[in-house]
C-alpha angles and dihedrals in degrees: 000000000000120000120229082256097063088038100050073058099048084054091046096055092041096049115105093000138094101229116133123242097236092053092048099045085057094044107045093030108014083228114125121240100244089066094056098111128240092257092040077065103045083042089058093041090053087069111024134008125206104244115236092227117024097035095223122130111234142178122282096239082056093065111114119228093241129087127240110254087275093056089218094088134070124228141196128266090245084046082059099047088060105040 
């Protein structure tokens, strides 16, 4: 399990990018993703989201208020501007 140290790091690295989760766990702790706990992912959802349509992880407070087409995936507030 990450500490909220490792974690704070992972976010870091993720933030403003459009790196995958899975690339940068191995990368950063040579640990897979399917081994990153339930509350390692609602501690990461707390700070940034991975937006539906651009693929870039954002914060939180940039999360726009509608749904993906799917309506199952959030998106970004400049994804909005151009649905």
């Amino acid at each position: 399990m990450l500490t909220t140290k490792q974690l704070d790091k992972l976010i870091d690295a993720l933030r403003g990018s459009c790196e995958s989760l899975e690339n940068t766990l191995t990368s950063y702790y040579a640990i897979d993703y399917t081994d990153l706990s339930i509350e390692a992912h609602q501690y990461i959802d707390d700070f940034i989201f991975n937006c539906a349509w651009c693929g870039w992880w954002c914060e939180v407070d940039e999360m726009s208020e509608k749904l993906s087409e799917q309506e199952t995936e959030t998106i970004c507030e400049n994804c909005e501007l151009y649905s």
